[in-house]
N, CA, C and O atoms as CSV, one atom per row, in Angstrom:
chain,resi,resn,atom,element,x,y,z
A,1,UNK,N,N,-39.596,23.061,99.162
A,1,UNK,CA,C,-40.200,22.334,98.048
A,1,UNK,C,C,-40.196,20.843,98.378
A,1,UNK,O,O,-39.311,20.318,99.054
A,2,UNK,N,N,-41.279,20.171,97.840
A,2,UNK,CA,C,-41.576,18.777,98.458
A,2,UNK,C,C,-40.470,17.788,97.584
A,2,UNK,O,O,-39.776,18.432,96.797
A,3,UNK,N,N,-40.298,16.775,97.611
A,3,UNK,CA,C,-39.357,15.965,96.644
A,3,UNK,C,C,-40.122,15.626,95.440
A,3,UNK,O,O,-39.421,15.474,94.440
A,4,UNK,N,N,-41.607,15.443,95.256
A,4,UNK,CA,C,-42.163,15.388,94.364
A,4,UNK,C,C,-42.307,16.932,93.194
A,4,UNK,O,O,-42.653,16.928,92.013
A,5,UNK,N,N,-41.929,18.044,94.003
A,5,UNK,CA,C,-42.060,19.481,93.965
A,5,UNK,C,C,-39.975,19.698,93.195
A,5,UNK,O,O,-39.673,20.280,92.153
A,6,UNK,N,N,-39.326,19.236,93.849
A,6,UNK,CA,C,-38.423,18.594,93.242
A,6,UNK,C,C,-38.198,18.423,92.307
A,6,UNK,O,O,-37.515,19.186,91.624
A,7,UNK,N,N,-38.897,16.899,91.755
A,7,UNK,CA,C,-38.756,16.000,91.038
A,7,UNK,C,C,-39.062,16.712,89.883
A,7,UNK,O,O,-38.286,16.665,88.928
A,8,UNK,N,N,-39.818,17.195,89.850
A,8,UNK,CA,C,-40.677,17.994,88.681
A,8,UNK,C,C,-39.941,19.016,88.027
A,8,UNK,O,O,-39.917,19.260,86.821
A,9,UNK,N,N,-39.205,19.719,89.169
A,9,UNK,CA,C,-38.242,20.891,88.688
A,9,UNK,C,C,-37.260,20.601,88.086
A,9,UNK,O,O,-36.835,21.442,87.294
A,10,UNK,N,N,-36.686,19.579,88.200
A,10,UNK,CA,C,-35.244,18.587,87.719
A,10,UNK,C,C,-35.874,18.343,86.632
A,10,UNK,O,O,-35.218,19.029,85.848
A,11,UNK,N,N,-36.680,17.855,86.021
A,11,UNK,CA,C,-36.996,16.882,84.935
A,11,UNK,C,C,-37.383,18.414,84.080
A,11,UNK,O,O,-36.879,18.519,82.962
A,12,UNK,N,N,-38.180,19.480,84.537
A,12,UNK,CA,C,-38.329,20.413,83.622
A,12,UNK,C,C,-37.217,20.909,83.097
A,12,UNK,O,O,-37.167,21.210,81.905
A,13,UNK,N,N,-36.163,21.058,83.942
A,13,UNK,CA,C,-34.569,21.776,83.553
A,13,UNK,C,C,-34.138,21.115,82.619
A,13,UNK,O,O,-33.484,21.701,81.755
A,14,UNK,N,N,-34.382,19.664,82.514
A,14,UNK,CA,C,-33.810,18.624,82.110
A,14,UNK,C,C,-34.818,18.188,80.612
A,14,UNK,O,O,-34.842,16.987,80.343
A,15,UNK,N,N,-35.346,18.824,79.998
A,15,UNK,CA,C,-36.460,19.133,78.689
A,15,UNK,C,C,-35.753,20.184,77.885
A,15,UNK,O,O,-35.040,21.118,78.250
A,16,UNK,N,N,-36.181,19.742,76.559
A,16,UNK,CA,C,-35.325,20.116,75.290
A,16,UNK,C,C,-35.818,19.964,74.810
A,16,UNK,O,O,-36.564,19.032,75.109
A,17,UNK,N,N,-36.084,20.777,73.242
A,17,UNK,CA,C,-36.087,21.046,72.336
A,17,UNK,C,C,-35.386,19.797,70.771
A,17,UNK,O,O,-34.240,20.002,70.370
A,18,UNK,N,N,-36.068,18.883,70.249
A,18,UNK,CA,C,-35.462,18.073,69.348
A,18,UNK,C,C,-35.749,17.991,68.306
A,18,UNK,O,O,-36.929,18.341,68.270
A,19,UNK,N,N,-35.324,17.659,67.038
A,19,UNK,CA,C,-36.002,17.195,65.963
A,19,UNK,C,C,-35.876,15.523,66.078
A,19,UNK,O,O,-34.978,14.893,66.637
A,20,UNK,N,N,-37.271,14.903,65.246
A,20,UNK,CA,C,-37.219,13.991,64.756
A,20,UNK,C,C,-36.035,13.109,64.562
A,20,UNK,O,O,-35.629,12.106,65.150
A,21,UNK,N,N,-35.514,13.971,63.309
A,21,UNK,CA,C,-33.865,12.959,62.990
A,21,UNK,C,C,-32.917,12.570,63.565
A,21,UNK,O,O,-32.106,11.682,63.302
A,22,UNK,N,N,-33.108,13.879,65.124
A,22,UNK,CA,C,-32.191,13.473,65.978
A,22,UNK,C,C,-32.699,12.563,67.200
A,22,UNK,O,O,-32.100,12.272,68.235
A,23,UNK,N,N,-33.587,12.314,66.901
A,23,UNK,CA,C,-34.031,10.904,67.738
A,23,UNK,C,C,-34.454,9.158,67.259
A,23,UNK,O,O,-34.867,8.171,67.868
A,24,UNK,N,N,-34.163,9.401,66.154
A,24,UNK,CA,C,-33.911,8.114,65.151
A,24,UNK,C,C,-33.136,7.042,66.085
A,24,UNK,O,O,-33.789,6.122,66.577
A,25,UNK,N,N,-31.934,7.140,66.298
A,25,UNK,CA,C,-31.012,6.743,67.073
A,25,UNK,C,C,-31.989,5.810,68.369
A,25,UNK,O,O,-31.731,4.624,68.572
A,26,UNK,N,N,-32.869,6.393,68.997
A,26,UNK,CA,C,-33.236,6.077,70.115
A,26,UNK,C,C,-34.635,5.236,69.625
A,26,UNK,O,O,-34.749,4.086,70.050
A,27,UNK,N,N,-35.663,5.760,68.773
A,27,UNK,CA,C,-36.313,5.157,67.919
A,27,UNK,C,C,-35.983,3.372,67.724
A,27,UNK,O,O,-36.587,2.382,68.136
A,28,UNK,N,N,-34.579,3.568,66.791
A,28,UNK,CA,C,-34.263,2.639,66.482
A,28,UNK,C,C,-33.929,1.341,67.700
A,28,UNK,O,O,-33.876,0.119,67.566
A,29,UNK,N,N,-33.751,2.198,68.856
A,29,UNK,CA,C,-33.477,1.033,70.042
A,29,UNK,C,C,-34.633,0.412,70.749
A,29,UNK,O,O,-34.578,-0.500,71.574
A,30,UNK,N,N,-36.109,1.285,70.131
A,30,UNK,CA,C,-37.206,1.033,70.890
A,30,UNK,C,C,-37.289,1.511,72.397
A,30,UNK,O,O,-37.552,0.948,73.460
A,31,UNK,N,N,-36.895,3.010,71.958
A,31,UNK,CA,C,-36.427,3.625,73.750
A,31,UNK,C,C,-37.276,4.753,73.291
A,31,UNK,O,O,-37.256,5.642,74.142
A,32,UNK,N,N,-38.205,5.132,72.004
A,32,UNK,CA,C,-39.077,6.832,72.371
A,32,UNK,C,C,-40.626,6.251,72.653
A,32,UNK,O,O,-41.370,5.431,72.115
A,33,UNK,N,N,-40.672,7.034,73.662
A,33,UNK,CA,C,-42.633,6.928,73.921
A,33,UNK,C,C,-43.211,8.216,73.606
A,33,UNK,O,O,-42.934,9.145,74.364
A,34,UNK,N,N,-44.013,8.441,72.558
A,34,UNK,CA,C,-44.483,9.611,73.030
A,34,UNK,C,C,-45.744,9.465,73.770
A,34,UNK,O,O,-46.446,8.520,74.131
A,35,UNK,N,N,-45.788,11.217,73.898
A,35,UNK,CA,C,-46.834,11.765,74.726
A,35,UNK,C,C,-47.541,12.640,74.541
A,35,UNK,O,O,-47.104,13.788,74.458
A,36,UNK,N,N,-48.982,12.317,74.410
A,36,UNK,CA,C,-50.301,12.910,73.789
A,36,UNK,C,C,-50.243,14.275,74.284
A,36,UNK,O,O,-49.819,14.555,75.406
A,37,UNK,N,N,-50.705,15.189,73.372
A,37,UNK,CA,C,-50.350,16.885,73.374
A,37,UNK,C,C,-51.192,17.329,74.618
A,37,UNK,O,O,-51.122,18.454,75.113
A,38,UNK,N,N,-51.956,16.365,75.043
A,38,UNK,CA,C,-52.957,17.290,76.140
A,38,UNK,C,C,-52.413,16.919,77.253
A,38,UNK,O,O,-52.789,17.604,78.204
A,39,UNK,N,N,-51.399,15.797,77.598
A,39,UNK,CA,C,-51.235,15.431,78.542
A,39,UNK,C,C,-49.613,16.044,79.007
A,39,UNK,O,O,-48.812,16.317,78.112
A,40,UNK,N,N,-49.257,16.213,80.404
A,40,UNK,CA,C,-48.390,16.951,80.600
A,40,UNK,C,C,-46.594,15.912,80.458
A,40,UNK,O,O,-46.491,14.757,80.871
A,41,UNK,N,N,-46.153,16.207,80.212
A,41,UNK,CA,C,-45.211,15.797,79.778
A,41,UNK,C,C,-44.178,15.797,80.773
A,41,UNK,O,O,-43.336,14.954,80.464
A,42,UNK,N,N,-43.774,16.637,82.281
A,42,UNK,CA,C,-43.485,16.628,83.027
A,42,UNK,C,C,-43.897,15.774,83.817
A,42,UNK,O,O,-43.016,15.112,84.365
A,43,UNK,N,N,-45.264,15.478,84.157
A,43,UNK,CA,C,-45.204,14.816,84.792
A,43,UNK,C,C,-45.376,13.367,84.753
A,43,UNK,O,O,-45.290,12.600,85.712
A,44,UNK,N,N,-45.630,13.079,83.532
A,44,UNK,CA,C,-45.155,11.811,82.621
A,44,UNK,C,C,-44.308,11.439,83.133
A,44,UNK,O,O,-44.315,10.588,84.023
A,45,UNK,N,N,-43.297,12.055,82.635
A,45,UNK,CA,C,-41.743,11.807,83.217
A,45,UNK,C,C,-41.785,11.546,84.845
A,45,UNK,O,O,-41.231,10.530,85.263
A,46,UNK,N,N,-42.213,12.141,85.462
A,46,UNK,CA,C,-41.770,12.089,86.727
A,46,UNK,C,C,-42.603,10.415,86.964
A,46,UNK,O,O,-41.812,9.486,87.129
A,47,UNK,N,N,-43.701,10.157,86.975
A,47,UNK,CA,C,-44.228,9.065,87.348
A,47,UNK,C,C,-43.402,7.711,86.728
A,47,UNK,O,O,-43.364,6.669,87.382
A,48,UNK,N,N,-42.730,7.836,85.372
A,48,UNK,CA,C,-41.517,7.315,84.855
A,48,UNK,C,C,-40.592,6.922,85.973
A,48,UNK,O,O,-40.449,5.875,86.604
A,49,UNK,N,N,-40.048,8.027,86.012
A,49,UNK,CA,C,-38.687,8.327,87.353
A,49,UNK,C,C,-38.987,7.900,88.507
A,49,UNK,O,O,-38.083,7.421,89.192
A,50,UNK,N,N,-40.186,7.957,88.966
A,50,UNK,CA,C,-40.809,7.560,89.954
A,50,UNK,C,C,-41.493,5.773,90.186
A,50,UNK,O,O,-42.085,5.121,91.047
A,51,UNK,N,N,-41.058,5.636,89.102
A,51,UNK,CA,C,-41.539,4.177,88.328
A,51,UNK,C,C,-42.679,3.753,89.397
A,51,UNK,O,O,-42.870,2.916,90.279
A,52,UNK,N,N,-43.415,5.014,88.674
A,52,UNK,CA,C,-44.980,4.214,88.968
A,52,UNK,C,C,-46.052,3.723,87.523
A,52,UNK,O,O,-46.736,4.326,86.696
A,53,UNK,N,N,-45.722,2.352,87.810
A,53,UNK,CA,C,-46.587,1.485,87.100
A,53,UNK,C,C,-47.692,1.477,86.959
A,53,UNK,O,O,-48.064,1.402,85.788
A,54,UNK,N,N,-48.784,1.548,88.064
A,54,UNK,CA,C,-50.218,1.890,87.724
A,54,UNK,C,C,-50.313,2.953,86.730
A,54,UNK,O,O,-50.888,2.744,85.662
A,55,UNK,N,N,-49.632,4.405,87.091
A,55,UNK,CA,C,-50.229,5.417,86.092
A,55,UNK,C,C,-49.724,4.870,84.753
A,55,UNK,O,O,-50.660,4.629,83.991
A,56,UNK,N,N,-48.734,4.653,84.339
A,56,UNK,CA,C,-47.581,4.384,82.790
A,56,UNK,C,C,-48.587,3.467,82.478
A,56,UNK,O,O,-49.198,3.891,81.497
A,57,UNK,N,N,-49.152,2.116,82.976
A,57,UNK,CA,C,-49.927,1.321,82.149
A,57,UNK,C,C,-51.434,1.755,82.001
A,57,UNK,O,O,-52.162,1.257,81.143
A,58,UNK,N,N,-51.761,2.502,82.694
A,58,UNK,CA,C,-53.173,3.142,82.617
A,58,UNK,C,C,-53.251,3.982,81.585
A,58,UNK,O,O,-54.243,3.999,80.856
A,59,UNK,N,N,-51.848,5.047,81.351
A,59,UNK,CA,C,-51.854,5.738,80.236
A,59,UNK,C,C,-51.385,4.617,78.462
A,59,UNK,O,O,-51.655,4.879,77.290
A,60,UNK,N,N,-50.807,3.699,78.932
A,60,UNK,CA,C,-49.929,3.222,77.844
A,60,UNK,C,C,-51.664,2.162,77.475
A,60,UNK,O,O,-51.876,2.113,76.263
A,61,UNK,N,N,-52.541,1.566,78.165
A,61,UNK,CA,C,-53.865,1.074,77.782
A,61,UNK,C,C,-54.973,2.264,77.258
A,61,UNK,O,O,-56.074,1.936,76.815
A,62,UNK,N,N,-54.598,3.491,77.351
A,62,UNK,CA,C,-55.607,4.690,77.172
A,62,UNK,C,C,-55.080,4.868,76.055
A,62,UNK,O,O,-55.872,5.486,75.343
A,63,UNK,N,N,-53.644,4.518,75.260
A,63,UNK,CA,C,-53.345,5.211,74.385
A,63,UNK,C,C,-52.900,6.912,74.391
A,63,UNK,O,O,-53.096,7.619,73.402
A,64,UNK,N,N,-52.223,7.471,75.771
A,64,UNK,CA,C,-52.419,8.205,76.209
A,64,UNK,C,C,-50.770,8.735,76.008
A,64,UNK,O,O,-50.368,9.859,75.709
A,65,UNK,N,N,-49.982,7.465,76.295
A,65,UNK,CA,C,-48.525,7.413,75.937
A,65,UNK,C,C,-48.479,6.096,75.146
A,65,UNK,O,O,-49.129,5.072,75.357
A,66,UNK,N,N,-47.308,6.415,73.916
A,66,UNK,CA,C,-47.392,4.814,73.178
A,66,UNK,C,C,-45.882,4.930,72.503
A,66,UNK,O,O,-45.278,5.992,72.354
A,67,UNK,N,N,-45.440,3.734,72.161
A,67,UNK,CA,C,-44.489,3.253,71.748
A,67,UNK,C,C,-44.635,4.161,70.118
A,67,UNK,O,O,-45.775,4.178,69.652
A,68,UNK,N,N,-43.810,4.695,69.509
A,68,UNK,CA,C,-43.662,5.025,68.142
A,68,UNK,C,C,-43.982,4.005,67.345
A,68,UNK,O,O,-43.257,3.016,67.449
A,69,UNK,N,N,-45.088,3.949,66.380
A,69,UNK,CA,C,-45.074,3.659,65.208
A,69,UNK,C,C,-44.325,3.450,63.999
A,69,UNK,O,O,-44.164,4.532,63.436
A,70,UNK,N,N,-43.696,2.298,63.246
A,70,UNK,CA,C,-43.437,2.682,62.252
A,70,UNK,C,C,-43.420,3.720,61.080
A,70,UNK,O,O,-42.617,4.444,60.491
A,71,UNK,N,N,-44.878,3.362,61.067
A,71,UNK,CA,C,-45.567,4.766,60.470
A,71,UNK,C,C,-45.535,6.099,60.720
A,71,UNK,O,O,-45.508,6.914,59.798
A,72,UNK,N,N,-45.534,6.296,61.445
A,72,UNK,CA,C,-45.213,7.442,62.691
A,72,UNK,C,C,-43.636,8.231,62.351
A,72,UNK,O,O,-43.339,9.306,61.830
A,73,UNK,N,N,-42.927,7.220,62.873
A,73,UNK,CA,C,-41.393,7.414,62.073
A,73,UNK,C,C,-40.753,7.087,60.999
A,73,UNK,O,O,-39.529,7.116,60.869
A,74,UNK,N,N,-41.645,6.723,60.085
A,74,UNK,CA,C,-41.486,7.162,58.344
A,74,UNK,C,C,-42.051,9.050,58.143
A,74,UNK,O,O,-41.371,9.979,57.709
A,75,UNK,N,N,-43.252,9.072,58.557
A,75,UNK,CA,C,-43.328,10.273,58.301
A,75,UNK,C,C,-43.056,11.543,58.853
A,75,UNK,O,O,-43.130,12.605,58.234
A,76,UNK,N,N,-42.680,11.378,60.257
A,76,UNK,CA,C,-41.770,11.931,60.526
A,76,UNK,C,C,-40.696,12.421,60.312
A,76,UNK,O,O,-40.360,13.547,60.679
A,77,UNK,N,N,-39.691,11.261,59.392
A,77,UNK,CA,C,-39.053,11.301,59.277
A,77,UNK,C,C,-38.466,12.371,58.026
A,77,UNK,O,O,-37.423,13.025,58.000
A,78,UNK,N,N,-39.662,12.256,56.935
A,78,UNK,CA,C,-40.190,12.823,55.771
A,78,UNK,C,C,-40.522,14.488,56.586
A,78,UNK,O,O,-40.328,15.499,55.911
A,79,UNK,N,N,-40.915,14.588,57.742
A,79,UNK,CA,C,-41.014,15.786,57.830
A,79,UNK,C,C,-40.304,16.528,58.833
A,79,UNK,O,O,-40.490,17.744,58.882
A,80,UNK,N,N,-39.754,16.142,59.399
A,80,UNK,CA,C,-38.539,16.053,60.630
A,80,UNK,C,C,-38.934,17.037,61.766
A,80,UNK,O,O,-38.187,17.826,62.343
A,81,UNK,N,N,-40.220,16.835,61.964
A,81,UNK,CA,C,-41.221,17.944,63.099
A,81,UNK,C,C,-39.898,18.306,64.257
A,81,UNK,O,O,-38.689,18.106,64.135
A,82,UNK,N,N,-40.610,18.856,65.289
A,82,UNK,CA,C,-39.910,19.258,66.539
A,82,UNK,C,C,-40.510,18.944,67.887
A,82,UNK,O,O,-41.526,19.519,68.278
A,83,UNK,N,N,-39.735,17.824,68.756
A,83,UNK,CA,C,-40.377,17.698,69.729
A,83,UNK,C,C,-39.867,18.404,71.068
A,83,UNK,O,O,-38.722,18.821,71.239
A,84,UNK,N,N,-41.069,18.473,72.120
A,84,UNK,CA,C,-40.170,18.390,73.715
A,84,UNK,C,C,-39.653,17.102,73.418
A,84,UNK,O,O,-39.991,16.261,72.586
A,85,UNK,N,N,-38.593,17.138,74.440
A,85,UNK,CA,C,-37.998,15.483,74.802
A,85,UNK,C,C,-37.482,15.663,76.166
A,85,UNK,O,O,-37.032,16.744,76.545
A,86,UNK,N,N,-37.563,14.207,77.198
A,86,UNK,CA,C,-36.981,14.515,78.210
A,86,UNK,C,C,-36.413,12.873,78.423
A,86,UNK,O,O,-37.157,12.165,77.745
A,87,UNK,N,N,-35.664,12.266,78.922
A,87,UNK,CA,C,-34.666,11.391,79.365
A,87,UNK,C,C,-35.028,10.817,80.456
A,87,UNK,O,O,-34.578,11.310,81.490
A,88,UNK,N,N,-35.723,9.900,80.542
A,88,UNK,CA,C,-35.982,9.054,82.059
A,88,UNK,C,C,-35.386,7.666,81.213
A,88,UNK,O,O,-35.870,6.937,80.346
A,89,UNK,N,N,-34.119,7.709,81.919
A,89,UNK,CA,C,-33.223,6.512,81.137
A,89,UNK,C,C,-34.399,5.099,81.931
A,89,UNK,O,O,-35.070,4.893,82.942
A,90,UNK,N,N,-34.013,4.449,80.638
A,90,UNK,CA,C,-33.725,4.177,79.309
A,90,UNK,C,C,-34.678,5.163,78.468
A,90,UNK,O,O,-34.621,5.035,77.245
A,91,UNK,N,N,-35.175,5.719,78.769
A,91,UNK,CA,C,-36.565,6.173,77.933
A,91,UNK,C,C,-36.318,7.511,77.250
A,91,UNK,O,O,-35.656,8.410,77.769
A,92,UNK,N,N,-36.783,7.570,76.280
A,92,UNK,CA,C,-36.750,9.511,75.594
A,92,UNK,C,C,-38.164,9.377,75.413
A,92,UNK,O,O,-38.758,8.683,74.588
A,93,UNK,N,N,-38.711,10.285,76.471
A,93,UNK,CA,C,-40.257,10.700,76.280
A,93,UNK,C,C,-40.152,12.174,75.560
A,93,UNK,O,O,-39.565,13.235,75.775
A,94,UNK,N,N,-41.007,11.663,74.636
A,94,UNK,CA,C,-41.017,12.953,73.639
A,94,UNK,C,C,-42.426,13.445,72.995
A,94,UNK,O,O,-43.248,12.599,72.643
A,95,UNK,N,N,-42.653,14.681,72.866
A,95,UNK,CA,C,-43.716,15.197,72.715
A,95,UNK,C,C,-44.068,16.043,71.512
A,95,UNK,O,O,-43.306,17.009,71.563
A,96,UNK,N,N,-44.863,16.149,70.441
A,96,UNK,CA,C,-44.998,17.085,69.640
A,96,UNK,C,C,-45.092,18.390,69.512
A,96,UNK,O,O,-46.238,18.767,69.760
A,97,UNK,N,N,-44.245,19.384,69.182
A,97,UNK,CA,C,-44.718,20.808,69.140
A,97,UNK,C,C,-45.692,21.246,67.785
A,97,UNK,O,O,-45.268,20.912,66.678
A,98,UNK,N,N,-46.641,21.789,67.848
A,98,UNK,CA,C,-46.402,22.424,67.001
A,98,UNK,C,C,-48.326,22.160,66.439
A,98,UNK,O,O,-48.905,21.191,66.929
A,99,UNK,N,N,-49.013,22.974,65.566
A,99,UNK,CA,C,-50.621,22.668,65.563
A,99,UNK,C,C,-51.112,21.247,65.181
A,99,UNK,O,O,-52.240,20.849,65.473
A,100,UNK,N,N,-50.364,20.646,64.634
A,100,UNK,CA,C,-50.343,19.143,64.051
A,100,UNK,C,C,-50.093,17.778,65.143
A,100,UNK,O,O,-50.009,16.578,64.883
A,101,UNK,N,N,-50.015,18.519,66.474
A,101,UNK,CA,C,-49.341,17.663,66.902
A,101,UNK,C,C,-49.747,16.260,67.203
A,101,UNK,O,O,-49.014,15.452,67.774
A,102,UNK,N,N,-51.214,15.968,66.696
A,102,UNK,CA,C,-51.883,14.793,66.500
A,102,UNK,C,C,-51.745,14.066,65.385
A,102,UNK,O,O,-52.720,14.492,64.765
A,103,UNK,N,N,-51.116,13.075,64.493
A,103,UNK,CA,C,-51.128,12.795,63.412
A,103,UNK,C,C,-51.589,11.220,63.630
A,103,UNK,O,O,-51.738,10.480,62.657
């Protein structure tokens, strides 16, 4: 397996299952990005980990990955959805489950 082949496998092992409330905490530090339901979330992360900058700002100008909303985490909060989440310190990239996952 390649290190990029790797990389990918680590970070999938390393994905969980969260609610909302339990990411407040990280919210509050300005450490969650999420990540748009069509886009893969693994490998998000890895280009993270990989701290490649071209892709993260190409997606973060597409609106593709974005900083949480206020808004966002008020109503969230009100509804305490369920995300993937994965850990590319400092970061909790986190993702929506669920048919709504566009709000």
């Amino acid at each position: 397996m390649s290190d990029v082949g790797d990389e990918l496998a680590r970070l999938n092992k390393e994905t969980a299952k969260i609610l909302w409330s339990e990411l407040q905490k990280f919210y509050a530090q300005g450490l969650v990005i999420c990540v748009a339901p069509d886009m893969d979330l693994i490998k998000v992360a890895a280009a993270f980990s990989q701290d490649d900058k071209r892709s993260v700002e190409t997606w973060l100008e597409a609106a593709m990955i974005f900083h949480v909303k206020d808004e966002d985490a008020i109503r969230w909060l009100e509804q305490d959805p369920v995300f993937w989440a994965v850990v590319v310190a400092p970061w909790v990239l986190v993702q929506k489950i669920g048919e709504n996952a566009v709000e």
